[in-house]
N, C-alpha and C positions, 0 to 999 in steps of 0.2 A: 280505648276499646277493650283493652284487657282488664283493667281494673271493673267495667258495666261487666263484662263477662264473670270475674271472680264475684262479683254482688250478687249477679241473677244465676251463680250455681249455688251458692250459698243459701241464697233465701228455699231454693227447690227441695237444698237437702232438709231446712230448716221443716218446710210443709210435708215432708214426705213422712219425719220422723212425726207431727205432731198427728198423722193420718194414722199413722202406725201404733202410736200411742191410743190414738181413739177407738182402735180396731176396725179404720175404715177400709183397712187395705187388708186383702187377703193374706193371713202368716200369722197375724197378732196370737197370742196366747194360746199357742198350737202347742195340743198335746204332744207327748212322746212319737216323733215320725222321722220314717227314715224311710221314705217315698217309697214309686211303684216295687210292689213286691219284699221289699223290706226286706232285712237280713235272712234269709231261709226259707222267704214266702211266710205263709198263713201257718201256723203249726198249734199245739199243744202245746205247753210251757210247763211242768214239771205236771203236781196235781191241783190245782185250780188259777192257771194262768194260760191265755190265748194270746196269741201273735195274730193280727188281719194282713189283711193283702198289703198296708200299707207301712207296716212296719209298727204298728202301736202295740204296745204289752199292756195288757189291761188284767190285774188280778179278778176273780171271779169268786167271792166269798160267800156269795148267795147268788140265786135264780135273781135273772131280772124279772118284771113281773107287770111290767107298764110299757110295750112294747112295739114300734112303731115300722116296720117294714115299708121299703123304697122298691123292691124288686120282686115278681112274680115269683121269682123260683124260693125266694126267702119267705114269702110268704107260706107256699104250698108246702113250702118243708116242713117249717115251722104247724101246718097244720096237720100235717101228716106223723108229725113226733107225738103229738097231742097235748100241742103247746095256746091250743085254740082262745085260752082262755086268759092268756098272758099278752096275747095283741090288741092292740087300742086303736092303729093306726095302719091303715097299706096305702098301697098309689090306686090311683084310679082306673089304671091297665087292671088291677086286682080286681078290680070292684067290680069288673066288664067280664071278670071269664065266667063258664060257663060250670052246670055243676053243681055238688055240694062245695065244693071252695069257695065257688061264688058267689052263690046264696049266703053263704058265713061273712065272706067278707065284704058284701053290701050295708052288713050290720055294723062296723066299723066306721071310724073317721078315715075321710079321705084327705090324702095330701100330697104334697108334692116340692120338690127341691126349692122351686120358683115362690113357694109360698113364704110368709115373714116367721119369724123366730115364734111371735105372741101368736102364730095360729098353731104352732108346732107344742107349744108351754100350756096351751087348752087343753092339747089331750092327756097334759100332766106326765107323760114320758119318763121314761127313768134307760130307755137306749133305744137308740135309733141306729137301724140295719141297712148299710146304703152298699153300692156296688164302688167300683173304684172311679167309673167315670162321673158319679155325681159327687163323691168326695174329692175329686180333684177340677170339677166344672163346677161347683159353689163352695170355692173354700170357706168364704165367710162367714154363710148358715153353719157347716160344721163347725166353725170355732163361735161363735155367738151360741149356739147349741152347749159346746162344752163347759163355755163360763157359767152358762145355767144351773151346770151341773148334771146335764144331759150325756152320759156316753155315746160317741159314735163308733160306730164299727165298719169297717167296710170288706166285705167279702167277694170273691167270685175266683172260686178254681176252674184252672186252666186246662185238667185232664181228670180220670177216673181217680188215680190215685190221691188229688189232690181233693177233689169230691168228695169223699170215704174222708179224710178229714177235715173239712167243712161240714160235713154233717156232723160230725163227735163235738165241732164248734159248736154247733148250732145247741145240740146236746148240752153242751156245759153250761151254754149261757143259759139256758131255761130250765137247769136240773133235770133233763131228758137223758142221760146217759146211757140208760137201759135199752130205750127205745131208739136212740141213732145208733147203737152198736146192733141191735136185729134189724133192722133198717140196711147196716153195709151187711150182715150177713144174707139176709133174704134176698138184697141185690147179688150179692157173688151167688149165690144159691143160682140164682133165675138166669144170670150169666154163663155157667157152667150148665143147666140144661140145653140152653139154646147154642152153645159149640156144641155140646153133645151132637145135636140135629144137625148141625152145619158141617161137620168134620166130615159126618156119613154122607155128604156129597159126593159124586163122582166128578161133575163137570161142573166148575166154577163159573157163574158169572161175570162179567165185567163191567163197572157201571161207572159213568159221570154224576155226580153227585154235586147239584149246583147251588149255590148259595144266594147270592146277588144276579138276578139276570141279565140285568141289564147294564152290568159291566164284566160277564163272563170271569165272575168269581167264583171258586169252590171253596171247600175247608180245605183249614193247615192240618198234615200230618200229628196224630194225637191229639184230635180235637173229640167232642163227644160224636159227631154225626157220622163222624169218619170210625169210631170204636163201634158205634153199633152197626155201620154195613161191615165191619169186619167181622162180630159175632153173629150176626146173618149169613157169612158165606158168600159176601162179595168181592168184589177185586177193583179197588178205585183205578182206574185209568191214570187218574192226575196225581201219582205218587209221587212224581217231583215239583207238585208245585210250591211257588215258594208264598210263605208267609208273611201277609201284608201289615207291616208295622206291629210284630211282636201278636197279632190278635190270631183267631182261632176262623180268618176268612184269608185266603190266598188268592194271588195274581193264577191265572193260566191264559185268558184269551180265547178270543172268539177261531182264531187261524189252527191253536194247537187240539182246540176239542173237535175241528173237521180235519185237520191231518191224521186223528185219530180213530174216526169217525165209522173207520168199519171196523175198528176192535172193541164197538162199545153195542152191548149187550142191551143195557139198560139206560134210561137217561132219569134220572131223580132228580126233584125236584124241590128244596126246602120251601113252604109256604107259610105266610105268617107276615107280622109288620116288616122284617127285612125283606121279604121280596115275595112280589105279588101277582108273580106272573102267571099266567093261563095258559095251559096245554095247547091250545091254540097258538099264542105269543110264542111259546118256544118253536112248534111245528114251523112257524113262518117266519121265521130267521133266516135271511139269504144264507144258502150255501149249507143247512141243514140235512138238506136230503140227501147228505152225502152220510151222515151217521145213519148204521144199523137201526138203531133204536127206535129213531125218529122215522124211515119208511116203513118199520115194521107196526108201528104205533107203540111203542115201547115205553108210554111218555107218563110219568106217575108223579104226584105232588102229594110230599109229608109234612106233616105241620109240624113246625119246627119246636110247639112246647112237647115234643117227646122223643126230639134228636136233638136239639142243642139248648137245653135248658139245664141245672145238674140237681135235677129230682127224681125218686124212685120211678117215674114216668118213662124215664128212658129205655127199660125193661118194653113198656110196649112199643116204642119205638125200633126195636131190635124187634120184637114179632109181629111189627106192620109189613118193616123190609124182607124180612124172611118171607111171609105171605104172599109180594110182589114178584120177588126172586123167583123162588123155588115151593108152590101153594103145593105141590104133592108130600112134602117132607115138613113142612111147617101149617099142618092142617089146624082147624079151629081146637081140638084137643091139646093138640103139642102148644101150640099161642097163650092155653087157656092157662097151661101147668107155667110157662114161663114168668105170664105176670103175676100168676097167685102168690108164686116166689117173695114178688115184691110189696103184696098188702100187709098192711100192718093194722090188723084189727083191732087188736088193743089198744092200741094209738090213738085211737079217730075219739073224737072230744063226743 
């Protein structure tokens, strides 16, 4: 019995290696990685080298120039830099928004993680721009990519700060440099008017800010949704909630937002693919009518590509919230100055 046992582990290890060898098994001929987050996160690397979210250093001697976008907010950056002309490929969420973005990016190839390597080597790619959950939910495409000699990169900052250098990334990779540094400037510009208006508050709001409805989720502390009701002039309720497995959505519960229920001012509401609920749905949630908010009809839904995406966009999502808050101090004038902050004229292809 022991000797059939020492045969049938032996032959396993034998198949496992000759998988590994063929690149059937996710890891084969993986580039430089040193997993989620990677030594220091996403950075800068002297003057023409980038760290991604994943830990890969990839020198940068020229603009890439054949460029394939997985993620919405990579997209819109990338057209917002005025890098329009250097994208070949987005997802098909791209190719659905609304817009001058979308109109552009209907004119592109569309794709998708799930798709094969030869429909990916069609659009002739020279880097492809993915998030960390599809570089780590299709290892394989990204290494069958690499052998090609396809760069991958995968990006997505966790807070503002980290934002501000994602976009200098973005920058580097497409010799935009100019344009994602007035980019973070025009953003702190538009940031700094709108505390301006918000400081000059007397009486704070307080608001629930909810994410997932239907498991009574909010954002994690230092997420983008939760930055922009702070430069609006709000007061999150759920400041101890805690953070669900490292991401930028947090535990609170259906018991702690009605225990809470008459300190809340406001109830928000994120809307978009992560959650789809209607003003309605939330009103009639057993045990609701115990929150302020919710008897006074307080009840307000933000699209989440302008609170938790990390695009110059987020500027008007700080003057939606203000708007909702406090509409005597964040009038259509004051809104108008915040996001002019963040166009980039020159930029636009």
């Amino acid at each position: 019995m022991r000797k059939q046992l020492l045969i049938t582990t032996h032959r396993l290890f034998r198949i496992c290696l000759l998988l590994w060898i063929a690149g059937l098994v996710p890891g084969a001929a993986e580039t430089c990685f040193a997993g989620e987050g990677g030594p220091g996160g996403m950075a800068l690397v002297g003057e023409n080298t980038i760290r991604d979210s994943a830990g890969r250093e990839i020198r940068v001697n020229e603009p890439f120039s054949r460029i394939v976008s997985l993620y919405s907010a990579h997209t819109e950056n990338l057209y917002t830099l005025g890098a329009a002309d250097q994208v070949v490929g987005v997802s098909r969420i791209d190719a659905a928004m609304d817009g001058d973005i979308g109109r552009w990016a209907k004119q592109k190839k569309t794709l998708s993680a799930r798709n094969s390597p030869e429909r990916f080597l069609a659009a002739s790619p020279d880097l492809v721009i993915v998030r960390p959950m599809l570089d780590h939910g299709y290892p394989r495409l990204m290494n069958q990519l690499g052998r090609f000699g396809v760069q991958v990169i995968s990006l997505q900052p966790g807070d503002i700060d980290e934002m501000k250098t994602y976009w200098r990334i973005l920058g580097r990779l497409t010799g935009r440099e100019p344009a994602a540094e007035a980019m973070v400037e025009r953003f702190e510009a538009g940031v700094s008017k709108a505390k301006a208006i918000s400081g000059a508050i007397p009486e704070r709001k307080t608001v629930y800010f909810e994410a997932i409805h239907r498991r009574f989720k909010t954002f994690s502390p230092g997420s983008m949704p939760l930055f922009a009701l702070d430069c609006a002039g709000g007061i999150n309720i759920a400041h101890d909630a805690r953070p669900s497995r490292g991401t930028n959505i947090a535990d609170f519960g259906m018991e702690r937002i009605i225990a809470r229920g008459e300190e809340i001012d406001v109830y928000l509401s994120q809307t978009g693919h992560m959650n789809q609920a209607t003003i309605e749905e939330i009103r009639s949630v057993p045990g609701f009518t115990t929150i302020r908010a919710v008897r006074k009809g307080e009840i307000y839904r933000v699209d989440e590509g302008i609170v938790a995406r990390p695009t110059i966009r987020l500027l008007e999502g700080i003057a939606r919230i203000g708007e909702i808050l406090y509409p005597d101090h964040f009038t259509k004038e004051a809104r108008k100055k915040i996001i002019m902050y963040g166009q980039t004229d020159e930029s636009q292809p």
